[in-house]
C-alpha positions, -999 to +999 in steps of 0.1 A: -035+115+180-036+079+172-020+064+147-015+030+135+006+010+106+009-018+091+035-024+065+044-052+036+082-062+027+088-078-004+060-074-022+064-088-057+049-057-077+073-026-090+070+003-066+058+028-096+030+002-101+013+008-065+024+050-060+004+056-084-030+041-067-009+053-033-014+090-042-046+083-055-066+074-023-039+095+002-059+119+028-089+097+019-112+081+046-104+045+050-132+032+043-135+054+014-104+043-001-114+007+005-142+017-017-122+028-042-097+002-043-123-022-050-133-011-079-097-004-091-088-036-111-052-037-108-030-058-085-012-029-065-051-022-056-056-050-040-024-050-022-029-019-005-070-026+002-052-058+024-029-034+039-054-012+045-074-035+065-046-049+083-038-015+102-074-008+109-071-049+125-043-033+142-062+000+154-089-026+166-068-046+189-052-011+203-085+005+210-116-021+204-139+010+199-124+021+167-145+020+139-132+024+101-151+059+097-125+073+129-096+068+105-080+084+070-047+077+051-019+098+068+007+082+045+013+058+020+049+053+014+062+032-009+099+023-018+117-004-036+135-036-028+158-056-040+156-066-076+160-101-087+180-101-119+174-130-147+180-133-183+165-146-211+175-153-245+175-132-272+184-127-309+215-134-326+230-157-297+226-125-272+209-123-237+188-092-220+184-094-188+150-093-168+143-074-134+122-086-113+111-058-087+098-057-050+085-035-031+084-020+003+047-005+009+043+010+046+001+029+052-001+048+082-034+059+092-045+082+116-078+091+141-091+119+124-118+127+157-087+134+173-061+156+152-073+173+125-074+162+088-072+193+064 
């Protein structure tokens, strides 16, 4: 079965901001869940549509018969990176303090003619 991956580091979003859209097109067709990441209109949506598109580039230059209707989302993983701390100011001479999350966001998608799906 092939499989193929492409994977962003440092992604400035929160990680609970794209698993949610992550479980939502997982096991989907990709170019299904290109479909429905466009119409999605939230930033973690088009984040993964670009990652998305970057693993099928990277099917393509594997195999050049590949088409987008041989693959469907094996995995979406999504874990979290560093976090930036600042602070700001806040009432009676105090400070709170600001994170600033990133993400790691690894798809893996896989030939469905191949292995099987269910």
């Amino acid at each position: 079965m092939m499989e193929t991956k492409a994977t962003l580091r440092y992604g400035r979003i929160g990680p609970q901001k794209v698993r949610d859209i992550g479980v939502l097109i997982l096991g989907k067709e990709a170019k299904i869940a290109l479909g429905l990441l466009a119409n999605l209109q939230r930033r973690g949506a088009f984040i993964l549509a670009k990652l998305i598109k970057s693993a099928l580039s990277n099917a393509k230059s594997k195999n050049p018969k590949t088409t987008p209707e041989d693959f469907y989302l094996k995995t979406v993983v999504v874990d979290g990176g560093p976090v930036a701390k600042r602070s700001r100011a806040a009432a009676m001479g105090r400070s709170t303090s600001i994170k600033k999350r990133t993400s790691h966001i690894t798809v893996v998608l896989a030939n469905k003619k191949n292995g099987s799906k269910s």
